[in-house]
LUMKOL-171333 format. One record per residue (C-alpha): y, x, z negated. Coordinates in Angstrom, 1 decimal, m for minus. Layout:
// LUMKOL-171333
       y       x       z
       Y       X       Z
...
***
This chain:
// LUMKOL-171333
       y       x       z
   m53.8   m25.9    49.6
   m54.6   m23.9    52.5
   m58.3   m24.2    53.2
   m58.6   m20.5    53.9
   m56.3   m19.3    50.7
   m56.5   m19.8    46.9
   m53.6   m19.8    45.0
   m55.5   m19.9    41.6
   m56.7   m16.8    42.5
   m55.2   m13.3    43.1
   m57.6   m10.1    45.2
   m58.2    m9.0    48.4
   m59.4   m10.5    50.7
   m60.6    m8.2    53.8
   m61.8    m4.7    54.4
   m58.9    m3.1    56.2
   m60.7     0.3    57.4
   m62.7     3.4    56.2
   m62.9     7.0    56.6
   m65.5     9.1    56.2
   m67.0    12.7    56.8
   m69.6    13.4    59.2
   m70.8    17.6    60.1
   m70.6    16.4    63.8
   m68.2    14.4    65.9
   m70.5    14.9    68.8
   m73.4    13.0    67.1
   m71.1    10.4    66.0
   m69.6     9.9    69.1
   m72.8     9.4    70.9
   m74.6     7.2    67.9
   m71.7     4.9    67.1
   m71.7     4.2    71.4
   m75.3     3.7    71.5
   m75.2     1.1    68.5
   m72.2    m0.9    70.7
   m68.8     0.2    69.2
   m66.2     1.6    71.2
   m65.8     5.2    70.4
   m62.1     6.9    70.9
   m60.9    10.2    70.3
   m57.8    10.2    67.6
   m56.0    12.5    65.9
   m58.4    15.1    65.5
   m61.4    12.4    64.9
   m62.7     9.3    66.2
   m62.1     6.0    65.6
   m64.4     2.9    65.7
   m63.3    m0.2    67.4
   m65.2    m3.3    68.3
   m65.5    m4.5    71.9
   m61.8    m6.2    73.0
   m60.6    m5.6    69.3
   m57.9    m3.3    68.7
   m58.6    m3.1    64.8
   m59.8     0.4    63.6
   m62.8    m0.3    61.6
   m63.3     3.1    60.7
   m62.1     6.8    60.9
   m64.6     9.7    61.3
   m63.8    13.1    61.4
   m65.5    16.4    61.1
   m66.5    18.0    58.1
   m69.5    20.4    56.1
   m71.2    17.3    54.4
   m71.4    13.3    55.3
   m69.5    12.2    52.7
   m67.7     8.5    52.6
   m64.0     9.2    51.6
   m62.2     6.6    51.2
   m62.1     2.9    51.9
   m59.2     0.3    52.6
   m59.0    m3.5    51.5
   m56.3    m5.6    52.8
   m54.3    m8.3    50.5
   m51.6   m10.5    51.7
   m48.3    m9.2    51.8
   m46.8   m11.8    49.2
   m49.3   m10.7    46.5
   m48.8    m7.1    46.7
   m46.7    m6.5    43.9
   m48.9    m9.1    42.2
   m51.9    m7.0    42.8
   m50.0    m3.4    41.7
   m48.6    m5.1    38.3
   m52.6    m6.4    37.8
   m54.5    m3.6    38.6
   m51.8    m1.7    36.5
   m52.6    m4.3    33.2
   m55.9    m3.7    33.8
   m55.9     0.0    32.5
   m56.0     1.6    35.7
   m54.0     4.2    36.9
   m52.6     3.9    40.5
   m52.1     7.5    42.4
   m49.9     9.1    44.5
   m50.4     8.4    48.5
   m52.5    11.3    49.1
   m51.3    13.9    51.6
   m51.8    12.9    55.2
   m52.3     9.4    55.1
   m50.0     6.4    56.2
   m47.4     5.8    53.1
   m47.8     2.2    51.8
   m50.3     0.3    50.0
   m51.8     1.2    46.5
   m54.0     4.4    45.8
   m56.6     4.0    43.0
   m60.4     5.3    42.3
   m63.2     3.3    41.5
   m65.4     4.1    38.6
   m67.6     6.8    40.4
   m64.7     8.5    42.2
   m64.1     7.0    45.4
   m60.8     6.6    46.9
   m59.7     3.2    47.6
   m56.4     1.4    48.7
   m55.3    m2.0    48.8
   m52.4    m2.6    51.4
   m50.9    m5.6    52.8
   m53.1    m6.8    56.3
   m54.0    m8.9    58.2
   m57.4   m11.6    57.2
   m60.2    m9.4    59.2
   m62.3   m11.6    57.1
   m63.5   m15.1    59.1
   m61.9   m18.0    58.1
   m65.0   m20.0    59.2
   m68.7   m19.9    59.9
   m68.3   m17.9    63.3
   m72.6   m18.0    64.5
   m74.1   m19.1    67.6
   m77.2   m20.4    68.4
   m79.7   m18.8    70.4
   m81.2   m21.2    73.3
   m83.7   m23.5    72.1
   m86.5   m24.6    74.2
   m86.7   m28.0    76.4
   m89.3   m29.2    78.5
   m89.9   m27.9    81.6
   m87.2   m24.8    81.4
   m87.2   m21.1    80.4
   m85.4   m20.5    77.3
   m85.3   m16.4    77.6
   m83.5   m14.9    80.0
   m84.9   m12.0    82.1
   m84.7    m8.9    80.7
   m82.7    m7.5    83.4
   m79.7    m9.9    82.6
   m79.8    m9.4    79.0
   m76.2    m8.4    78.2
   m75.2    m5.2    76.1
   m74.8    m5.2    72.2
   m71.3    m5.4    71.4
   m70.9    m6.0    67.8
   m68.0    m8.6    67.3
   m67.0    m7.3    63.7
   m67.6    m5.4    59.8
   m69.3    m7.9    58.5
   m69.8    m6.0    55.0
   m69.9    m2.0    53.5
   m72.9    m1.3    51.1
   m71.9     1.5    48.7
   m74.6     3.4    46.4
   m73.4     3.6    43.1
   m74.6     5.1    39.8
   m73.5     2.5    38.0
   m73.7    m1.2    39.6
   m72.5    m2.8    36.4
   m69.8    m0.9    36.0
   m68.7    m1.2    39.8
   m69.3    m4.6    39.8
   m67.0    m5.0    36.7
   m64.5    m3.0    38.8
   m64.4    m4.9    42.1
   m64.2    m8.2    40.6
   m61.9    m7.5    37.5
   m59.7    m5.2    39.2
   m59.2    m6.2    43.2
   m60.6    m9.8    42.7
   m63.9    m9.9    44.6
   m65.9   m12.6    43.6
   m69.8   m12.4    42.6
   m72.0   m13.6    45.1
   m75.5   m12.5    43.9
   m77.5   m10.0    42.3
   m80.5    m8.8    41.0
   m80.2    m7.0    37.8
   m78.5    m3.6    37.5
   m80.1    m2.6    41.1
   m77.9    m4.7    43.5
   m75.1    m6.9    44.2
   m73.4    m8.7    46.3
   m69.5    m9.5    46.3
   m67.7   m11.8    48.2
   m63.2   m11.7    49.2
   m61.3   m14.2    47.3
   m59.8   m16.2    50.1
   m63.2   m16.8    51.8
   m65.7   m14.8    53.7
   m69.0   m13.3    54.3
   m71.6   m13.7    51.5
   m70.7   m10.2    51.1
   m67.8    m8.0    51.6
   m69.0    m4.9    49.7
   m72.6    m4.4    48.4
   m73.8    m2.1    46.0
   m77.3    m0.9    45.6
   m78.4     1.7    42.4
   m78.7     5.1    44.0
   m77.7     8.5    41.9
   m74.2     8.8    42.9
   m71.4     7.6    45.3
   m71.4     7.1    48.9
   m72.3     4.8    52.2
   m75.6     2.8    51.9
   m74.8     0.8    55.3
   m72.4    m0.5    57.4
   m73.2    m4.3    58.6
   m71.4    m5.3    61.9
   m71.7    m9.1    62.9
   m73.8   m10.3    65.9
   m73.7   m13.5    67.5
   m77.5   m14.2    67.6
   m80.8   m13.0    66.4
   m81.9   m11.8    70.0
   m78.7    m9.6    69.9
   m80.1    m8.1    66.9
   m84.0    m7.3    68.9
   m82.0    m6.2    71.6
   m80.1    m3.8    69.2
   m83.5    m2.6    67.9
   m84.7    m1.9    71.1
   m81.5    m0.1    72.5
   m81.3     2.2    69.7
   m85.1     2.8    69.7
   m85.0     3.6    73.6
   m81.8     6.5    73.1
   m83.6     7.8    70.2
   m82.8     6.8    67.0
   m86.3     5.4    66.0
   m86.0     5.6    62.2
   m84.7     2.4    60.6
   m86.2    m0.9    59.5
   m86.1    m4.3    60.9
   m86.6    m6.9    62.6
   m86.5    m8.8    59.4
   m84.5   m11.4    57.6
   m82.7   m11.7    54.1
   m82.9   m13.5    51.1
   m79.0   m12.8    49.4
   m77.2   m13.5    52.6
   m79.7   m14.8    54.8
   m79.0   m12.9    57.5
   m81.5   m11.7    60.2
   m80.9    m7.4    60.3
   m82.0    m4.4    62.1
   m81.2    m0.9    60.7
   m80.7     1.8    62.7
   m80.5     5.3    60.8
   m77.7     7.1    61.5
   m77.9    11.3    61.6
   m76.9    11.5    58.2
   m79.1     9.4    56.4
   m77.1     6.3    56.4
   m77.6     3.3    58.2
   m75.9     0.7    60.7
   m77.1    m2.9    60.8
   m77.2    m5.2    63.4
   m76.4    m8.9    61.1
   m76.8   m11.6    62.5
   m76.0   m15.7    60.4
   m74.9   m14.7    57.5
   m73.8   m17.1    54.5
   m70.2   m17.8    54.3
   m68.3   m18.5    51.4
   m65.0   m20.5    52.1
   m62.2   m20.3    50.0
   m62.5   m23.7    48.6
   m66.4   m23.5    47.3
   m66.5   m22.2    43.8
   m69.9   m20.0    44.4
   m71.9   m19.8    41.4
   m73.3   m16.4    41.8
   m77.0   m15.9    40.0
   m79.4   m13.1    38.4
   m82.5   m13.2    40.8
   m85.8   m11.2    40.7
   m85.9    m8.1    43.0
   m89.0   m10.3    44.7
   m86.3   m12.6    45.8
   m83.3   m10.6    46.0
   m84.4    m8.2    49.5
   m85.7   m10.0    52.7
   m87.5   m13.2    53.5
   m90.2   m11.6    56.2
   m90.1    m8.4    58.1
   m91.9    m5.3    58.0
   m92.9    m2.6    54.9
   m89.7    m1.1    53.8
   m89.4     2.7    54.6
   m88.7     5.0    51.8
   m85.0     6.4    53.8
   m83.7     3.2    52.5
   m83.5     4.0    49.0
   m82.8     7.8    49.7
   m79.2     8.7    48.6
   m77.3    10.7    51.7
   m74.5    12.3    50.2
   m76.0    14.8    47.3
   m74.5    17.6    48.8
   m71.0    16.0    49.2
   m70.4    14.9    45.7
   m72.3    17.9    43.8
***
């Protein structure tokens, strides 16, 4: 067997890309550069790249509400008609490619409305644990670099989405029964954590219990936990003070920052997450909320269990 695929096992195994409404490109433009992503200008919208990667992570363009539109998982090639004839036995109904984008791929909804599609694509997913280690001390040397020579933020990849949801039971039932995510953790019916099929993150997709549909946060991977203080800081110093961090989580363990985006949302800065591979058969468990949220860091604001897109899905 391929140590990165399961053949006992049929579901996606990436996110592929996402598109979303924001009221101002301008805002985006100048947040999304600030938190390290390169920012282009494409087809009417911007598109999110990270640094010397030539994937589009995301699609922005302008609109009356910040509203999360739609969201792309990738499978491989061989099992696409595998997945269409599955998600088809499972009861749901797949749609027509809606006007405008690519043709290709499968068109469904999820439970609380969102559009989804699973296309062939390449593994965005790591295939292996990809941290570094920051610089320990040794006698008789600095560990830190100056300040000076502390390189930019560049966010290597999207780590994980985390989606409010209505329901997490019932889109937990969905994402694994349906497109063959896997359960990694949660905590009652207030959060969860899924993971891709063919290894990956602890989490591709999260979802947290909000009162409808939309983006939560979007995690992009940093190397080291000094690139997420230096994250902090950068965002902090151009403005965007609201968020929450330094900390470090329980269900992932990954050290975060959150920077609030215009909108209400957030981007993290994640930094040594768990990984999954493909051949460990995770056993995911039920934990109490006082072990299912961060390790240390500070008191959680109250914008991180606001929900951002009332006005787009009224």
């Amino acid at each position: 067997m391929n140590e990165h695929r399961r053949r006992d096992r049929l579901g996606i195994h990436s996110i592929g890309e996402f598109l979303m409404t924001v009221p101002s490109l301008d805002d985006a433009r100048r947040f999304y550069g600030t938190f390290g992503l390169d920012v282009s200008d494409e087809h009417g919208g911007l598109a999110l790249r990270t640094h010397g990667n030539d994937h589009v992570w995301g699609r922005l363009r302008a609109g009356p509400h910040k509203k999360f539109e739609q969201l792309t998982f990738h499978c491989f090639e061989d099992e696409l008609d595998a997945m269409r004839r599955h998600i088809e036995a499972q009861g749901v109904a797949l749609l027509p490619t809606p006007e405008g984008a690519p043709a290709g791929g499968l068109w469904l909804r999820s439970p609380d409305g969102m559009l989804l599609q699973v296309r062939a694509g390449a593994k965005t997913a790591p295939d292996a644990v990809t941290h570094q280690s920051s610089p320990l001390p040794l006698d008789g040397t600095r560990c830190a670099p100056y300040r000076r020579h502390a390189s930019l933020v560049q966010p290597q990849r999207l780590s994980h989405i985390a989606l409010t949801t209505s329901s997490v039971p019932a889109q937990m039932d969905f994402y694994t029964r349906v497109l063959g995510l896997r359960l990694s953790d949660h905590s009652g019916e207030g959060v969860a954590f899924l993971h891709g099929a063919h290894g990956s993150d602890h989490h591709l997709v999260a979802l947290a219990a909000s009162a409808g549909p939309g983006l939560h946060h979007l995690s992009w991977d940093v190397p080291t936990i000094d690139q997420v203080g230096l994250g902090a800081i950068t965002m902090q110093a151009a403005g965007y003070t609201d968020g929450w961090g330094v900390g470090r989580h329980v269900l992932g363990s990954n050290y975060f920052y959150y920077a609030q985006d215009p909108w209400g949302s957030f981007c993290e800065y994640s930094a040594t997450i768990d990984y999954i591979p493909a051949a460990v058969d995770w056993q995911g468990l039920d934990h109490p909320p006082e072990d299912s949220f961060y390790l240390w860091g500070p008191d959680v604001p109250p914008a991180m269990f606001a929900y951002s897109e009332a006005g787009a899905w009224a």
